[in-house]
MIFI-837584 format. One line per 3 residues: number of its first residue (from 1); their letters; for each residue x negated, y negated, z of C-alpha. Coordinates in steps of 0.02 Angstrom, whole numbers, plus 32768, in hexadecimal, padded with zeros to 4 digits. Layout:
BEGIN
NUM) a) X:Y:Z ~ ...
END
This chain:
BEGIN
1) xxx) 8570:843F:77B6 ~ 8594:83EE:786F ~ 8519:845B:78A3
4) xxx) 848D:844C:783D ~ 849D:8379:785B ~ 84A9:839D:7912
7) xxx) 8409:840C:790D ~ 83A5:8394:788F ~ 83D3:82F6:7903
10) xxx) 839A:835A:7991 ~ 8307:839D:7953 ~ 82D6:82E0:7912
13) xxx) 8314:828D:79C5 ~ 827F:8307:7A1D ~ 81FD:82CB:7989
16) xxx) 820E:8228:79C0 ~ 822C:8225:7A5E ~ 8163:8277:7A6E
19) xxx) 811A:81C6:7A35 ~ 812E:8144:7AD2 ~ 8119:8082:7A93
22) xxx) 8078:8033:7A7A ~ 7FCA:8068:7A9C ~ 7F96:80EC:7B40
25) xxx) 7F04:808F:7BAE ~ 7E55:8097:7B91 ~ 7DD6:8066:7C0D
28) xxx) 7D66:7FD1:7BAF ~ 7CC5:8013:7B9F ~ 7C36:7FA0:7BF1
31) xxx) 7B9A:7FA3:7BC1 ~ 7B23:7FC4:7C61 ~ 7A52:7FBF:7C54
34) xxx) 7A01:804E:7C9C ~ 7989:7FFD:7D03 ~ 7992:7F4C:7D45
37) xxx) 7931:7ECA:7D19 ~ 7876:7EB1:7D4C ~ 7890:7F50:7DD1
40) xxx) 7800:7FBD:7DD7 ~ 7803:8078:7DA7 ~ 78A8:80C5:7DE7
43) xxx) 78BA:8132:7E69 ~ 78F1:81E5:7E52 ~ 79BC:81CE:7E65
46) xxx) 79DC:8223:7F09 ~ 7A7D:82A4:7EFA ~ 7AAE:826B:7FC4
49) xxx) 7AFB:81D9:7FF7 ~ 7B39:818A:807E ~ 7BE1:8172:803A
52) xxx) 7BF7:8227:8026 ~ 7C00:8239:80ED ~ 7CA5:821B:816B
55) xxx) 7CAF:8185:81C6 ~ 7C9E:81F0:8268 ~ 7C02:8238:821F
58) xxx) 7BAB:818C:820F ~ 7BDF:8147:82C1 ~ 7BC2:81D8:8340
61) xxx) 7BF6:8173:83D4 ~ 7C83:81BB:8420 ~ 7CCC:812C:846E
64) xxx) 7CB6:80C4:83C1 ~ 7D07:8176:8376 ~ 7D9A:815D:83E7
67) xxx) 7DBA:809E:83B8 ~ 7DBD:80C5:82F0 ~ 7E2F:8152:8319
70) xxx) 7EA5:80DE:836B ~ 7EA2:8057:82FA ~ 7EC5:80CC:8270
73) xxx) 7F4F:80ED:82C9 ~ 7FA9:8046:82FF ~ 7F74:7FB8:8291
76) xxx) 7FE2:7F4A:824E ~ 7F9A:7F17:81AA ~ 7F7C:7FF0:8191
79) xxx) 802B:8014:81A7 ~ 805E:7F87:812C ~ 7FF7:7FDA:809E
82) xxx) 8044:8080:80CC ~ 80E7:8052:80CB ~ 80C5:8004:802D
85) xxx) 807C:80AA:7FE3 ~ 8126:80FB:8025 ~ 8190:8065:7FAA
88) xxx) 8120:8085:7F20 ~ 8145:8154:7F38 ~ 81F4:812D:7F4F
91) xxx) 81F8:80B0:7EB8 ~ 8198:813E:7E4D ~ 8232:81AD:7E68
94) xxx) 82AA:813A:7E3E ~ 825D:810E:7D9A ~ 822F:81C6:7D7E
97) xxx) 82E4:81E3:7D90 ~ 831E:8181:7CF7 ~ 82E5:820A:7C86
100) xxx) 834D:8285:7CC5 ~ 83F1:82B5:7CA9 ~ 8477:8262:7D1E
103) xxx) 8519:8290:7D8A ~ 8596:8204:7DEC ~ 8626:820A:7E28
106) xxx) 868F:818D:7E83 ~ 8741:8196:7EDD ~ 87A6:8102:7F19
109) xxx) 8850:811D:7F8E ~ 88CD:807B:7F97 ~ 893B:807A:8031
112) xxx) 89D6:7FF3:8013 ~ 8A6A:7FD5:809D ~ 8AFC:7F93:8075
115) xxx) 8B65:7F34:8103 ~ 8C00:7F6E:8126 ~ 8C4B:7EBE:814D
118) xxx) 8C2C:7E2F:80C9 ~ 8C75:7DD4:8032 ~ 8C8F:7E8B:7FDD
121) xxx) 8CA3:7F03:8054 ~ 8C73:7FC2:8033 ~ 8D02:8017:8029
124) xxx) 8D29:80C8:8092 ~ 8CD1:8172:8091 ~ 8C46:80FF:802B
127) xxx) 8B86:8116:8061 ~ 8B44:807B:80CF ~ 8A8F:80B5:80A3
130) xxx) 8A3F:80D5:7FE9 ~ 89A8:812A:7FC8 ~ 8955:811D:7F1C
133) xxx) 88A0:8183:7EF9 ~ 8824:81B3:7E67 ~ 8788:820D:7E3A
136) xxx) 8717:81EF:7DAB ~ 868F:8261:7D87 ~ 85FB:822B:7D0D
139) xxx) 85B8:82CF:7CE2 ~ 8503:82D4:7C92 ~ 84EC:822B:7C51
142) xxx) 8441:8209:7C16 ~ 83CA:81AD:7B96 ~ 836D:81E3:7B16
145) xxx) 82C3:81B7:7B33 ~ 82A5:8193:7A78 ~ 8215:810A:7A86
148) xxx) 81BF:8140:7B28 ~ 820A:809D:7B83 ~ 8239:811C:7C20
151) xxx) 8190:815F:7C1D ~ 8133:80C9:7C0C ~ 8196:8093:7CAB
154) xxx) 8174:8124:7D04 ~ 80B6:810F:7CDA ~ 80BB:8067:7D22
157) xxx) 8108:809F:7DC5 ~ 8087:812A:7DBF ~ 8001:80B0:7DC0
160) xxx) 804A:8041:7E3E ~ 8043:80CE:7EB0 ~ 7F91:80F3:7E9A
163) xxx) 7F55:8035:7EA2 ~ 7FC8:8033:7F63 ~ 7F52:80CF:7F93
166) xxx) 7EBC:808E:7F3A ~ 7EF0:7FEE:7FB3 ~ 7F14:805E:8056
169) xxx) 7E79:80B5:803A ~ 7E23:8000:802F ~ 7E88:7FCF:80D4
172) xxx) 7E43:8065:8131 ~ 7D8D:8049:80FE ~ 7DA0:7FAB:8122
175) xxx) 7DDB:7FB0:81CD ~ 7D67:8039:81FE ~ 7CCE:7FBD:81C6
178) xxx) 7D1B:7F35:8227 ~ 7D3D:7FA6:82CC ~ 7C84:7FDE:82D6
181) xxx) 7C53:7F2C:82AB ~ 7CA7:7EEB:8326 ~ 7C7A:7F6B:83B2
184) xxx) 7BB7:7F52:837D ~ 7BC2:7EB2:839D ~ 7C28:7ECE:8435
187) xxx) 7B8E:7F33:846C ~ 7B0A:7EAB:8447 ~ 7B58:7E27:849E
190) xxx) 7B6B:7E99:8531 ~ 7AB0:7EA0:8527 ~ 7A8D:7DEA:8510
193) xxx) 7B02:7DF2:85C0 ~ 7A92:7E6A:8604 ~ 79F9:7E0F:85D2
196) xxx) 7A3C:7D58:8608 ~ 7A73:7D99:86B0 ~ 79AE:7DCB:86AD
199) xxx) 7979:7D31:868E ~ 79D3:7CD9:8704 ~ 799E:7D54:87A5
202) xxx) 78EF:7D28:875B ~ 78FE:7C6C:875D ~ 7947:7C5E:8806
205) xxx) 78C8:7CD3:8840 ~ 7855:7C56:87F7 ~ 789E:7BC6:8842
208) xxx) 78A9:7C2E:8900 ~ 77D3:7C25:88EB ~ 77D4:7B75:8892
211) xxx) 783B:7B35:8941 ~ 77C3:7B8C:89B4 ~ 7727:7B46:8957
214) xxx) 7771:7A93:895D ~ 7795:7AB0:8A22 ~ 76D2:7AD9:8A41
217) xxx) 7693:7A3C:89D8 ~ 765F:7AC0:893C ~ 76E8:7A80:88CF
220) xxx) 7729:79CC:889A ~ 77EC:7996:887E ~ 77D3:79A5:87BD
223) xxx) 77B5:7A4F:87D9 ~ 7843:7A6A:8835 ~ 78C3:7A16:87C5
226) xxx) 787B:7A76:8725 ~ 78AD:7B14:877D ~ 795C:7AD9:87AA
229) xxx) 796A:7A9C:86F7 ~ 7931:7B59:86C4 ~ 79AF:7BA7:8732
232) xxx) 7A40:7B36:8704 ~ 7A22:7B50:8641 ~ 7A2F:7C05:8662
235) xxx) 7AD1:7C00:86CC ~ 7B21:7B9F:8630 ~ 7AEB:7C39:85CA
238) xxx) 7B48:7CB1:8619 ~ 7C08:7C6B:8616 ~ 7BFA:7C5A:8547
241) xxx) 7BAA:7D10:8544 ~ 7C2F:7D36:85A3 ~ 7CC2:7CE3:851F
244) xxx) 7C76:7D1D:8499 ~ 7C94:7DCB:84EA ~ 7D3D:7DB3:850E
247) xxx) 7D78:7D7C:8460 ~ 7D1C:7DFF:8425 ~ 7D71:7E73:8478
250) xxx) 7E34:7E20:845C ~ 7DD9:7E29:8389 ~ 7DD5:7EED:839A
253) xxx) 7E6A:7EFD:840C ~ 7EB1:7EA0:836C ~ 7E91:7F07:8304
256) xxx) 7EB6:7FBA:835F ~ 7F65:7F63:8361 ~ 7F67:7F3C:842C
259) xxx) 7F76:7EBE:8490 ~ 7ED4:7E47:84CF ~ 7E8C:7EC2:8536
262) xxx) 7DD0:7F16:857A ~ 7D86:7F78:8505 ~ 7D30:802A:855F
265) xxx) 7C82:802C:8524 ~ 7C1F:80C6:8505 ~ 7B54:80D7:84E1
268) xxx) 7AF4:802B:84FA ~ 7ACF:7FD9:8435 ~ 7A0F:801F:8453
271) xxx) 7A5B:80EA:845D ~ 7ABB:80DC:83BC ~ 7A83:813D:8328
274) xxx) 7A20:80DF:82AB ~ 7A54:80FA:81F4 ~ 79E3:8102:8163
277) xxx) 79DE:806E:8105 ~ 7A39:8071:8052 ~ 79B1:80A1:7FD3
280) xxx) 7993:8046:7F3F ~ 79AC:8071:7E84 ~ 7A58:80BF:7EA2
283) xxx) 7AD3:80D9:7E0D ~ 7B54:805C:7DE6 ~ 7BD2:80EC:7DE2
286) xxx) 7BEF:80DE:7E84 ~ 7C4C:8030:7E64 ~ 7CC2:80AA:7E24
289) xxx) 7CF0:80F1:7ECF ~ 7D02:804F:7F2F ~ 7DC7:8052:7F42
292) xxx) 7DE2:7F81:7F1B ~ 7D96:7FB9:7E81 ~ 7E16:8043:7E5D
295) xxx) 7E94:7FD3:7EA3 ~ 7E71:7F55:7DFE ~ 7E73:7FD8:7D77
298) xxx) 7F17:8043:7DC5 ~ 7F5D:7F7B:7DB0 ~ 7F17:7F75:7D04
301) xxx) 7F68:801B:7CD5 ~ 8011:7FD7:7D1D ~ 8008:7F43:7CBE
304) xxx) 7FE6:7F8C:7C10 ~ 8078:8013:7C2B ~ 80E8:7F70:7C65
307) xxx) 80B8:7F18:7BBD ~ 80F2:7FC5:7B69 ~ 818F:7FDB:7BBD
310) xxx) 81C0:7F34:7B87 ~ 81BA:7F41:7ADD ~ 8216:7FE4:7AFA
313) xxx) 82B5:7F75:7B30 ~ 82CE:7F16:7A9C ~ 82C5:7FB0:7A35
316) xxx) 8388:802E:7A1C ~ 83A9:80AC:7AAD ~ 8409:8129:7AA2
319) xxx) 8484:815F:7B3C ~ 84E2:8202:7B33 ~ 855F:824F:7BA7
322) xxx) 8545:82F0:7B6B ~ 84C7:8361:7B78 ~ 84F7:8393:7AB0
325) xxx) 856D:8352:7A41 ~ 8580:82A9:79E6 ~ 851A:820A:7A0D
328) xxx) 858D:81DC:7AAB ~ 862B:823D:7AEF ~ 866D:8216:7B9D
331) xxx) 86A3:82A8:7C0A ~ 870B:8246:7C95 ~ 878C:8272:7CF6
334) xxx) 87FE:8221:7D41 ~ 8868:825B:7DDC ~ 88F7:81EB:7E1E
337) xxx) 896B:8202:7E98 ~ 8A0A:81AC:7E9E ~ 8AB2:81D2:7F1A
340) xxx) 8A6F:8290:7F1A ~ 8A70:8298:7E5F ~ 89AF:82C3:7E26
343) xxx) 8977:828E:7D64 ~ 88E0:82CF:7D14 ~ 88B1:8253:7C74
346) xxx) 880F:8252:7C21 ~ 87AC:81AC:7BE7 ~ 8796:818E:7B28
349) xxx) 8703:81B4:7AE0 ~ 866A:814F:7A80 ~ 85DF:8168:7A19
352) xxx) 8577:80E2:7A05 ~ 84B2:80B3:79E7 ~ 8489:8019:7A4C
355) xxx) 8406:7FA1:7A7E ~ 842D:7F61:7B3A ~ 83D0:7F43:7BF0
358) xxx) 83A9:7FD8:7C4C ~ 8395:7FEA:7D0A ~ 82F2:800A:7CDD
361) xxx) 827E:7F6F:7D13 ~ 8207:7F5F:7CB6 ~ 8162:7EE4:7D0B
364) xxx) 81E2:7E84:7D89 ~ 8205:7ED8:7E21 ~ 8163:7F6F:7E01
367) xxx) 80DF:7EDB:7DBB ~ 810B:7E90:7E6D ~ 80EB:7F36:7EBD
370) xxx) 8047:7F2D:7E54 ~ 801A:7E92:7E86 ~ 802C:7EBF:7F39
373) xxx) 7FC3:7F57:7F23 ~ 7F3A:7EEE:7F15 ~ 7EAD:7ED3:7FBA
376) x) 7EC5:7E35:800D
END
């Protein structure tokens, strides 16, 4: 009869324990026109794109190549969101954990001296030094997952993992578009450089004939003075060309995680490779790769699995510290160790069904990790 009740409570334990609490999520539907408004016939959708290619396939320069490679490599606000992807792994494990069976044990040792000399004095032969010690082993204690809380918090951590690599991915493209932003217009103010350092041999070459002119009565003092004016507005030029150049430089030496420094340069702004322009009529499904975007709905998921695993706490658990058996048996032991003589004495046992707080955190500590996830 034990054994039927045993094998009916199991079999009814597993039924429920396959429905988790509260609804799975569902990505709203939104309803998107095909064309847009007032455009002319569409174009043929191309199959290409430009997203499609590596970021070393779009810039070819190699010195440009070398810059994103290093930045990739030591900045600061990249190795925050990776480190953060390593928590959220490390956080997914943890929670994962909770649904599996579990094993402690613990020992403790107590060393006590007694003086020799005092208000009651040992007496002789006696011990000076005690030594007291147990073990307690906590052998396969687990929950019964019997609303799905556990897996609705292991969802959530799920999620948060995938919205801090939706966020690293966002980090990296990020950076790479602000590298080779930043060394493009590294290059065009070089040429501006270039072109006022022109301008300048040009107008003092200008004011060399203007003098000589003026010497043999062909030119008057106006004359003169306009070209000095000429040549002085282009000196002024040059310094601020040449600031604007140096921050630019301590902007990318920012971000490839360096100190202010030069930056090398490689082909002039006029070599680089010209990339098509993006076409129009492309599909809105490619909002769906752009990793902020991920980001909000790997956040969204976390959120509605939080909700879940909240009403999952005020609901009974079930904790059982036996693999089979009645609701809740403990299998301790405890070893102690006293003046050489060694006792072996189990714990009593329980059975009880309970509602009460679980490790398990449900949208505290992971809805921060959530939050975090998101681009900045």
């Amino acid at each position: 009869m034990s054994f039927r009740w045993i094998a009916v409570t199991v079999l009814a334990v597993f039924l429920v324990s396959c429905r988790t609490v509260g609804p799975n999520y569902v990505r709203p539907s939104v309803a998107a026109p095909d064309t847009f408004r007032g455009a002319p016939n569409p174009p043929a959708a191309d199959s290409t794109s430009l997203a499609d290619l590596k970021w070393f396939e779009v810039f070819k320069d190699a010195q440009l190549q070398e810059l994103v490679k290093t930045a990739l490599t030591g900045n600061y606000d990249l190795r925050d969101a990776v480190v953060r992807v390593d928590a959220a792994r490390a956080s997914l494990g943890v929670t994962r954990a909770d649904q599996f069976p579990n094993v402690g044990a613990a020992a403790d040792i107590t060393t006590l001296r007694n003086p020799r000399s005092g208000s009651i004095p040992l007496p002789p032969g006696f011990e000076q030094r005690r030594t007291f010690g147990s073990v307690t082993l906590d052998l396969l204690s687990f929950e019964l997952d019997l609303w799905g809380r556990l897996r609705r918090a292991t969802e959530a951590a799920r999620a948060v993992l995938l919205a801090s690599e939706e966020n690293r991915k966002a980090v990296v493209t990020t950076l790479v578009s602000e590298v080779a932003g930043a060394h493009f217009n590294l290059l065009e103010h070089d040429g501006e450089l270039e072109i006022a350092k022109r301008t300048l041999a040009t107008r003092e070459e200008s004011l060399r004939l203007i003098q000589d002119r003026e010497q043999h009565g062909l030119a008057t003092r106006l004359d003169v003075r306009q070209g000095e004016q000429l040549v002085r507005s282009a000196q002024q030029t040059i310094p601020n060309i040449e600031q604007t150049i140096a921050q630019t430089e301590n902007q990318i030496s920012l971000l490839l995680g360096r100190n202010p420094g030069s930056i090398t340069r490689g082909q002039t702004l006029t070599q680089q490779e010209q990339r098509p322009t993006v076409p129009t009529g492309l599909p809105s499904a490619l909002l769906e790769r752009r990793p902020d975007i991920r980001t909000a709905e790997q956040t969204l998921i976390a959120s509605n699995a939080f909700d879940r695993c909240r009403k999952g706490r005020v609901l009974p658990t079930h904790q059982s510290d036996r693999l089979a058996g009645n609701a809740e048996y403990t299998t301790l032991r405890t070893l102690h160790r006293s003046g050489g003589d060694l006792a072996v004495r189990p714990a009593s046992n329980a059975t009880h069904l309970h509602s009460r707080s679980h490790p398990v955190q449900c949208g505290v500590g992971q809805r921060t990790a959530a939050a975090r996830a998101d681009p900045v």
